[in-house]
RODO-2510 file (C-alpha; in nm, 4 decimals, decimal comma):
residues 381
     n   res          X          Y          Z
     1     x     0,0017    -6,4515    -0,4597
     2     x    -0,2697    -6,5997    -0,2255
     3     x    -0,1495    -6,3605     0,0438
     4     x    -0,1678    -6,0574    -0,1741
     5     x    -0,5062    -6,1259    -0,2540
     6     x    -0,5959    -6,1622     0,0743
     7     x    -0,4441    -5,8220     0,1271
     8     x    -0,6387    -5,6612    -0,1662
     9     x    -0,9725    -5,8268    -0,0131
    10     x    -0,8817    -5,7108     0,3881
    11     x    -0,8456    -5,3759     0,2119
    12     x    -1,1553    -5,3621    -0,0074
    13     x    -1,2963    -5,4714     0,2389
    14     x    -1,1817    -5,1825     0,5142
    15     x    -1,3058    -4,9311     0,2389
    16     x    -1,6285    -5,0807     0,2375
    17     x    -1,7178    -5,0229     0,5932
    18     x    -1,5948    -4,6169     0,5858
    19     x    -1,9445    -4,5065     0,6553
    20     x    -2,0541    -4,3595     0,3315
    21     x    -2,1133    -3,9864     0,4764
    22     x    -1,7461    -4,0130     0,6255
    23     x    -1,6439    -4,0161     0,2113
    24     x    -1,8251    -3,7526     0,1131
    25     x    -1,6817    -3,5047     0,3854
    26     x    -1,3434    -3,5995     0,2902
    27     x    -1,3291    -3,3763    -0,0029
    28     x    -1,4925    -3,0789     0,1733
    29     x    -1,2098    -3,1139     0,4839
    30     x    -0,9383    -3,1056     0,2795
    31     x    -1,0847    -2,7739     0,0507
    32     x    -1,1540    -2,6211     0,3710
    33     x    -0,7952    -2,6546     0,5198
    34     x    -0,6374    -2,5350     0,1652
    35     x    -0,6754    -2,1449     0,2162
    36     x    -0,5264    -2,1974     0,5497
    37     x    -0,2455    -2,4450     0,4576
    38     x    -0,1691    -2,1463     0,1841
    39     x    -0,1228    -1,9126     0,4409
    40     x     0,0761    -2,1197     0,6389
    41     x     0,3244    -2,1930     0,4078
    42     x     0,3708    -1,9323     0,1902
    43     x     0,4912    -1,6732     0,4144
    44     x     0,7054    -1,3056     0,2835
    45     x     1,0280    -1,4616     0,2439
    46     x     1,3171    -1,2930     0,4243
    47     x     1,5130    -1,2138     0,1680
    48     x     1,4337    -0,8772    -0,0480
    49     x     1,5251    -1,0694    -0,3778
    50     x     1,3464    -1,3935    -0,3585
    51     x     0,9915    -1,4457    -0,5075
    52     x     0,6613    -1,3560    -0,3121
    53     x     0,4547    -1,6614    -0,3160
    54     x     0,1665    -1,5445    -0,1086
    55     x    -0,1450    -1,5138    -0,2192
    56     x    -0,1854    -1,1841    -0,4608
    57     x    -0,5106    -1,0877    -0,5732
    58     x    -0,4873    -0,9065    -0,8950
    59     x    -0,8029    -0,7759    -1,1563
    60     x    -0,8529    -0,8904    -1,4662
    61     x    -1,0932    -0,8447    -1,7094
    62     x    -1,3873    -1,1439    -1,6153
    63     x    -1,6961    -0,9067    -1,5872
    64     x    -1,7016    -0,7661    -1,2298
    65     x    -1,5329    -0,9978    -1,0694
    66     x    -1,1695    -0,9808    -0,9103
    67     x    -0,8923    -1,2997    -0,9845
    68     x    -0,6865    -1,4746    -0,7188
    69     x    -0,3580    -1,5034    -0,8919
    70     x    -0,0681    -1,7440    -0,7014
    71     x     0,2141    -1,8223    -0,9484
    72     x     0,1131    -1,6819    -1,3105
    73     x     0,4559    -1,5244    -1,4504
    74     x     0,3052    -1,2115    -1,5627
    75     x     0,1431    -1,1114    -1,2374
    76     x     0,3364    -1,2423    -0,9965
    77     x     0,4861    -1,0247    -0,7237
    78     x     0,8521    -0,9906    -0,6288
    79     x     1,0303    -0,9022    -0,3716
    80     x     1,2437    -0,5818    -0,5354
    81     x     1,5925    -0,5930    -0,5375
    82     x     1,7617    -0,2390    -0,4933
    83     x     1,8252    -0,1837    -0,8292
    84     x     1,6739     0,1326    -1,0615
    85     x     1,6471    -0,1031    -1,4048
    86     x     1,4205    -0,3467    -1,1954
    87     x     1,1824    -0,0772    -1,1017
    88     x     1,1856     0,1094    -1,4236
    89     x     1,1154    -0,2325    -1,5707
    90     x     0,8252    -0,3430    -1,3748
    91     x     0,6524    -0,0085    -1,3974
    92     x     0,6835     0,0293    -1,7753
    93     x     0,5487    -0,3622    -1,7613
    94     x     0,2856    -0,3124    -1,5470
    95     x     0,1953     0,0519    -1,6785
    96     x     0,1191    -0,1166    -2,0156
    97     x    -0,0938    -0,3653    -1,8367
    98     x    -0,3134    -0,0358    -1,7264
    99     x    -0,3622     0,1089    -2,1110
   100     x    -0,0969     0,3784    -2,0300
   101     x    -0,0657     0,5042    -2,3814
   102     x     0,2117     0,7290    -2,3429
   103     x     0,0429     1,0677    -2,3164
   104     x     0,2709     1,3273    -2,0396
   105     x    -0,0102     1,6061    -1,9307
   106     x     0,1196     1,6247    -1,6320
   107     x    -0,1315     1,7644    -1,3610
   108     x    -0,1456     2,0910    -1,1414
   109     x    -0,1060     1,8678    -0,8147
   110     x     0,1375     1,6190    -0,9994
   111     x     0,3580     1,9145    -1,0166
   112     x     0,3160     2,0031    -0,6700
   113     x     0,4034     1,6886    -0,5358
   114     x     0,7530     1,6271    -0,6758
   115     x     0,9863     1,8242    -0,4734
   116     x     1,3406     1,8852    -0,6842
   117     x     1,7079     1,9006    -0,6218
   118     x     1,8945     2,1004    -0,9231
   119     x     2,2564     2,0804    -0,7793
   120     x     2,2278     1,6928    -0,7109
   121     x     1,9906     1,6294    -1,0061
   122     x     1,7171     1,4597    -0,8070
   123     x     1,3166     1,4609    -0,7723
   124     x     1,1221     1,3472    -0,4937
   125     x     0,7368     1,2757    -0,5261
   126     x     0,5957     1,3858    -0,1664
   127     x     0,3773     1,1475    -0,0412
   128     x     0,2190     1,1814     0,3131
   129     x     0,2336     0,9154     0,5525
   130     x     0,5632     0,7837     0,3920
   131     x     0,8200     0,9367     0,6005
   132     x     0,7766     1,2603     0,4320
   133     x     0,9058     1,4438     0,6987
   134     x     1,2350     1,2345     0,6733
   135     x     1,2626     1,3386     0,3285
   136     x     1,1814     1,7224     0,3443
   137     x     1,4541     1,6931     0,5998
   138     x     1,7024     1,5450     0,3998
   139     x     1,5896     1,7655     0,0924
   140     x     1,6755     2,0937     0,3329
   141     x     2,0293     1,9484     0,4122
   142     x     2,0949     1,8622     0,0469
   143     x     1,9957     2,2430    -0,0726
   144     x     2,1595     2,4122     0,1908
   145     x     1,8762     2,4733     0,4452
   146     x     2,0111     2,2650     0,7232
   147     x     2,3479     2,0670     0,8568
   148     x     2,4462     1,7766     0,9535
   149     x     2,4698     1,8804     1,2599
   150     x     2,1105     2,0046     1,3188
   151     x     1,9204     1,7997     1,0488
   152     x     1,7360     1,5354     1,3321
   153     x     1,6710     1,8559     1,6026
   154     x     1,4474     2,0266     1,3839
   155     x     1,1032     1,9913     1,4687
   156     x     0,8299     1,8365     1,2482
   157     x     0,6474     2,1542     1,1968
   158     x     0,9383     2,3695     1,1447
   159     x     1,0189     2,1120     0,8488
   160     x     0,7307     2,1490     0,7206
   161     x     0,7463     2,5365     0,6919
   162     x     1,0998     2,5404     0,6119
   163     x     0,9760     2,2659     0,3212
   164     x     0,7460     2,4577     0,2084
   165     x     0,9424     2,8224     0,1651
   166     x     1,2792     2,6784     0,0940
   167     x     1,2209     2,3584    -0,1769
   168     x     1,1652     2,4194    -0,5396
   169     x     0,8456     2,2231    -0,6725
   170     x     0,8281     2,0979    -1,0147
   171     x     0,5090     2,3340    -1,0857
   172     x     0,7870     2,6176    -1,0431
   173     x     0,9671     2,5470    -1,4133
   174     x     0,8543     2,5660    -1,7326
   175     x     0,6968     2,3423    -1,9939
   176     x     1,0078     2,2651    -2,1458
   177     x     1,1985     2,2591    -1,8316
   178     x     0,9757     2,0231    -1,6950
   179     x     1,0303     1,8104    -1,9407
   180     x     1,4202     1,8020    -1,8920
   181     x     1,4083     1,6941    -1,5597
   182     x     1,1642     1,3971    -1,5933
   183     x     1,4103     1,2620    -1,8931
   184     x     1,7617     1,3131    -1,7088
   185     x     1,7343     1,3668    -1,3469
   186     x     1,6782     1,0533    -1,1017
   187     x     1,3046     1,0384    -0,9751
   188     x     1,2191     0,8811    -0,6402
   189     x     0,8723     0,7865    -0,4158
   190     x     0,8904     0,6255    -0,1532
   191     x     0,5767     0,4036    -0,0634
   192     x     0,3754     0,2238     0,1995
   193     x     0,1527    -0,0844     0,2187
   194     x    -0,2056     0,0413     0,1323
   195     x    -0,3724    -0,1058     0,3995
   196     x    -0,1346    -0,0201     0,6640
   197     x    -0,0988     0,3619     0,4977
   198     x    -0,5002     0,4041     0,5481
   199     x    -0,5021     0,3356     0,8444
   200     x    -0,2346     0,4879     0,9932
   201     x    -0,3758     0,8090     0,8124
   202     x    -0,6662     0,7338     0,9964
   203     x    -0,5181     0,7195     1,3606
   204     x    -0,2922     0,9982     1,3349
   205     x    -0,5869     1,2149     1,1767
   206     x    -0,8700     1,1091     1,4173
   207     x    -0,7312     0,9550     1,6904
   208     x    -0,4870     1,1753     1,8808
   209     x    -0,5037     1,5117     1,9614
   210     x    -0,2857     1,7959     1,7799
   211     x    -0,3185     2,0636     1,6110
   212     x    -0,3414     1,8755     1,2720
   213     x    -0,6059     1,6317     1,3529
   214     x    -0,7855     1,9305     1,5007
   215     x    -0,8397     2,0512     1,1437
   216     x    -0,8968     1,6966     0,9930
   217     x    -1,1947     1,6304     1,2701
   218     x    -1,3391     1,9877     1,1827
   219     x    -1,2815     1,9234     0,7716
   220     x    -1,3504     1,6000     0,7072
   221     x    -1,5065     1,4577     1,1023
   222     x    -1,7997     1,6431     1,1263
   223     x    -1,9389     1,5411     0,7545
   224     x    -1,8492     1,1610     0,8059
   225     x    -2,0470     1,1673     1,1192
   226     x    -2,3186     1,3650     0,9438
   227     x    -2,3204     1,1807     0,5956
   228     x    -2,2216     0,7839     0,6795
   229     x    -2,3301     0,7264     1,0889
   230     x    -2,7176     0,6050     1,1556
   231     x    -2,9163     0,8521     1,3583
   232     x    -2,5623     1,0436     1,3933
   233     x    -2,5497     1,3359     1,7260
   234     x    -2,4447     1,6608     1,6445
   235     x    -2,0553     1,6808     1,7228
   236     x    -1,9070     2,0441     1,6371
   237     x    -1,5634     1,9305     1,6910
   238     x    -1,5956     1,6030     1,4556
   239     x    -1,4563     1,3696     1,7452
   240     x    -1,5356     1,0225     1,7603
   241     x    -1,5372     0,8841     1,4199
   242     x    -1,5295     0,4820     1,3611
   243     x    -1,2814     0,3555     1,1187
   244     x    -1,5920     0,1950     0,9055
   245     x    -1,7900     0,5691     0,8784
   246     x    -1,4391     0,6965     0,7274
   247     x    -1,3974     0,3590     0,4679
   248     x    -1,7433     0,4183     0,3968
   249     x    -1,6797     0,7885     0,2988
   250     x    -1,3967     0,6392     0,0756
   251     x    -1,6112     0,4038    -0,0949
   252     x    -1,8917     0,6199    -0,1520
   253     x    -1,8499     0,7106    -0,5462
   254     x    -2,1033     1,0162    -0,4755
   255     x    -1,9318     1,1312    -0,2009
   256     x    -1,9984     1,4878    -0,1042
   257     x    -1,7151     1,5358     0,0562
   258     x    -1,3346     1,5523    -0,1285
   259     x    -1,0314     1,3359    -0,1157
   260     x    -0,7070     1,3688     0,0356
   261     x    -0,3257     1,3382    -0,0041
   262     x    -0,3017     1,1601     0,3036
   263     x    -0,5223     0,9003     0,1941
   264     x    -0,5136     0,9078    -0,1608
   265     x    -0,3847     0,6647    -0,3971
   266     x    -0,0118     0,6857    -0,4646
   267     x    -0,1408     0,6008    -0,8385
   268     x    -0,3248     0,9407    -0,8632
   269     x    -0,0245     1,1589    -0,6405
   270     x     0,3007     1,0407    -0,8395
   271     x     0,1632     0,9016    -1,1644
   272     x     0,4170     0,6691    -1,2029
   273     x     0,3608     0,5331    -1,5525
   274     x     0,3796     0,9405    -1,6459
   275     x     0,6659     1,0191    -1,4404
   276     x     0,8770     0,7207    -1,4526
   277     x     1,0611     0,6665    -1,1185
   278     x     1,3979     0,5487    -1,1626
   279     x     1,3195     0,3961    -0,7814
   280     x     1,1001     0,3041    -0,5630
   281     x     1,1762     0,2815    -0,1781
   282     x     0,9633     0,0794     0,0868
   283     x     0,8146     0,2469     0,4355
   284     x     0,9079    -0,1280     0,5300
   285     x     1,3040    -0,1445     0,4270
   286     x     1,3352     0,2324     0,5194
   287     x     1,6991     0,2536     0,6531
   288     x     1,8588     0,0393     0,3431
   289     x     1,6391     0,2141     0,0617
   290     x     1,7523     0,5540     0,2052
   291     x     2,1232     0,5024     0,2270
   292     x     2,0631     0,3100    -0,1570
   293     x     1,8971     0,6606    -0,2560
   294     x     2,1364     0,8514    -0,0985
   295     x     2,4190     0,6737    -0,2733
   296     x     2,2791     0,7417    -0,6044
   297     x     2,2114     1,1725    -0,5721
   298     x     2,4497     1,2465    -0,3273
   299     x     2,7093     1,0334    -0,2260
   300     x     2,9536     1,2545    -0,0591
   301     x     2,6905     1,3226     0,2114
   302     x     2,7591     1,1170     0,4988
   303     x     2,4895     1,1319     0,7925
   304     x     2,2807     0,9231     1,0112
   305     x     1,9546     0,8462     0,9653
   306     x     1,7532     0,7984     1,3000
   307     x     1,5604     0,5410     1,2802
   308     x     1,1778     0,5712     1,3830
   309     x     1,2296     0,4505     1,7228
   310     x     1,5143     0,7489     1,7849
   311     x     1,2094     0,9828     1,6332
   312     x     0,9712     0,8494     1,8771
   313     x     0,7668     0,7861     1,5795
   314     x     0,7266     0,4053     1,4974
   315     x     0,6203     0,2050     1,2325
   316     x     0,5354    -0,0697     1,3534
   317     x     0,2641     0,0667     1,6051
   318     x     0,0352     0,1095     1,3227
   319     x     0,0714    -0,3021     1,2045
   320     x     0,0068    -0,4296     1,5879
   321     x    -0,3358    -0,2659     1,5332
   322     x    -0,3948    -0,3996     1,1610
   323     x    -0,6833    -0,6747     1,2932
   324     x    -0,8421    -0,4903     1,5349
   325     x    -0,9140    -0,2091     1,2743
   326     x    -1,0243    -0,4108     0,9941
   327     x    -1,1768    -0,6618     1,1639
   328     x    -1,4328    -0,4101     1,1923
   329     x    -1,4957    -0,3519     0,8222
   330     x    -1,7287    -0,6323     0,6198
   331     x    -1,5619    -0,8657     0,4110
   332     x    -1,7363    -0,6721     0,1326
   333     x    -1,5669    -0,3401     0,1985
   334     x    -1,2086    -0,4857     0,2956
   335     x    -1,2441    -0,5724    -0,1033
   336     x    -1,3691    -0,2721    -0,2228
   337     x    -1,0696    -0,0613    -0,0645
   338     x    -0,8472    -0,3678    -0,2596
   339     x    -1,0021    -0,2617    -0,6034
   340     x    -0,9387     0,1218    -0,4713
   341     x    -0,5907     0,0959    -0,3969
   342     x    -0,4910    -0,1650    -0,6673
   343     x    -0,2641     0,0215    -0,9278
   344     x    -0,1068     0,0540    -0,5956
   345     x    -0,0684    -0,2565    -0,5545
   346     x     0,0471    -0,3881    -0,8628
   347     x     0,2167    -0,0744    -0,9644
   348     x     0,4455    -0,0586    -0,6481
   349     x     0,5113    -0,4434    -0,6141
   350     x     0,2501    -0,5069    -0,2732
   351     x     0,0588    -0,8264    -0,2156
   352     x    -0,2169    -0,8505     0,0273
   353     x    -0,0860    -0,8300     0,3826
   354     x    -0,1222    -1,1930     0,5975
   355     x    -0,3464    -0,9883     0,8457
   356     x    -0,5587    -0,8847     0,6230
   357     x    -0,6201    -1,2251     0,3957
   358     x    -0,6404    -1,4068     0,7512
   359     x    -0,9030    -1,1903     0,8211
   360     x    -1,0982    -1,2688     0,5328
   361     x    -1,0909    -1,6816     0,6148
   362     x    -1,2228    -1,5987     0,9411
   363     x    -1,5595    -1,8124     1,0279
   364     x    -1,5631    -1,8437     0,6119
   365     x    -1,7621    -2,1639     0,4722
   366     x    -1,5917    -2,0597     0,0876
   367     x    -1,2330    -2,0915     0,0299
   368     x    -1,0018    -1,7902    -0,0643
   369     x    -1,0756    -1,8353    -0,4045
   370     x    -1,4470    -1,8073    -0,3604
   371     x    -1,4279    -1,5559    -0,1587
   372     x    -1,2596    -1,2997    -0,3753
   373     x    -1,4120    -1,4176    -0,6717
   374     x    -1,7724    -1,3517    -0,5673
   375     x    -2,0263    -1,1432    -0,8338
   376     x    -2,1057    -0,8776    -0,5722
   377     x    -1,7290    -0,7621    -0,5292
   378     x    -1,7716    -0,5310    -0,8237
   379     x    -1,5100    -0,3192    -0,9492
   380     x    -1,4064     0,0234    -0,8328
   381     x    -1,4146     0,3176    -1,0669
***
């Protein structure tokens, strides 16, 4: 007994000479090492059906502010399984979430987008920057407009005017028409991390030179230069813009200067709480979600699928240069494109990419929390 007092008073007396200061920074260590223990830890698991414990920030309604949500059952994100009823589950969840009430006035360029199959049944929402090509491709084989044989030689423009003469759009049918294809054919997008989309749209648009980003410097270039650089130099071709001028153009809420499909939200494009997509497929499991799509319109099709490294076109390129883009952008606006993009997010089962949320701790005195939770990240209408 004598010697575990003695113990109690050697350690009462150890606490008692921890300089007093030493105490008090204890607490503020250990909240400062949370948001980076989180993102440690709770890495994208490997396997497409587990749970998604990273960080996910979700809105709610709390005035302007925007919620850091980690494990509540109703928000949290999975990993989707290959499966239509999952998908046509979480969007009808999630849709109701958004006040979807139901209504199906489906819009001029909603029409436009959905590319459709009659003999296999099928409708494709068209979304740029989410191997589009691929599909227009495999949209010419199933109606007839290509083989097997020369499907992969056909070059990217000449898919894209063959696309565009050859595939039926939904705009072409009638009300009721319409209508019998949304109920009983099976409806398909095929998506992209937001952040990742953007700026790929970015670099293919203003980066490089072609014929496509000619017209994209000379549409949109010139008038970002003009309307969001200080003490901008006249440019006639549009060259040179800095990926903060174009997220400021996106963010401006009077801007002068219009949106477009290759950088506008999937939410607006495919309306997927009007629509109802049977499945959704992921720019990041490509291959499988393919050959799972495949399976369900036309099975007794049997053809390889290049991968983007046989296409000399690949994915990945655009995520090795995910810091060194936004890294440029304020934490302010890196949040502002969150509240753009966030149906996206929520509809189409993303979380916040590691890149991006380790960018945000980055010589940070607040934690995560704090961060994303601060009054002057106001919402985006």
């Amino acid at each position: 007994m004598r010697l575990l007092q003695r113990a109690n008073g050697a350690t009462a007396s150890t606490i008692m000479r921890i300089p007093i200061r030493l105490l008090i920074a204890i607490p503020t260590v250990i909240g400062a090492l949370a948001p980076i223990l989180l993102l440690l830890t709770n890495y994208w698991p490997s396997t497409r059906h587990h749970t998604d414990s990273r960080l996910l920030v979700t809105s709610f309604s709390d005035g302007n502010r925007v919620g850091l949500q980690t494990g509540d059952a109703d928000v949290k994100v999975t990993s989707a399984p290959v499966s239509p009823e999952w998908w046509r589950n979480h969007l009808k969840i999630n849709c109701r979430k958004l006040g979807y009430n139901g209504n199906r006035n489906f819009s001029k360029t909603l029409l436009q987008n959905i590319i459709v199959d009659d003999r296999h049944k099928a409708m494709y929402c068209l979304i740029p920057k989410v191997a589009s090509t691929t599909w227009r491709r495999i949209f010419l084989l199933l109606s007839g407009y290509a083989s097997v044989e020369n499907i992969t030689s056909i070059l990217p423009n000449e898919i894209y005017d063959k696309s565009n003469k050859y595939l039926k759009r939904l705009s072409v049918y009638t009300k009721e028409e319409i209508e019998y294809r949304v109920d009983n054919y099976f409806k398909f997008v095929f998506v992209r991390e937001p952040y990742e989309r953007l700026l790929s749209a970015f670099r293919n648009k203003f980066l490089v030179n072609t014929n496509s980003s000619s017209y994209f410097k000379g549409r949109f270039g010139k008038k970002i230069i003009k309307n969001y650089r200080f003490e901008p130099e006249s440019d006639p071709d549009g060259n040179g813009v800095k990926f903060s001028e174009f997220v400021d153009y996106l963010l401006d809420k009077k801007r002068k200067i219009a949106m477009n499909e290759h950088w506008e939200t999937f939410y607006k494009m495919c309306a997927p709480c009007k629509i109802k997509y049977d499945f959704v497929g992921k720019m990041e499991s490509m291959l499988s979600d393919t050959d799972f799509v495949l399976s369900q319109i036309s099975p007794e099709i049997k053809f390889h699928l290049p991968s983007r490294t046989e296409l000399r076109y690949s994915h990945n390129k655009t995520s090795d240069f995910m810091k060194d883009f936004y890294r440029q952008l304020s934490r302010h606006s890196i949040f502002k494109l969150y509240q753009m993009y966030r149906n996206d997010f929520l509809l189409f089962n993303y979380s916040i990419p590691l890149e991006i949320l380790n960018i945000l701790s980055e010589n940070s005195t607040h934690s995560l929390e704090k961060i994303i939770s601060k009054n002057e990240i106001i919402d985006y209408v």
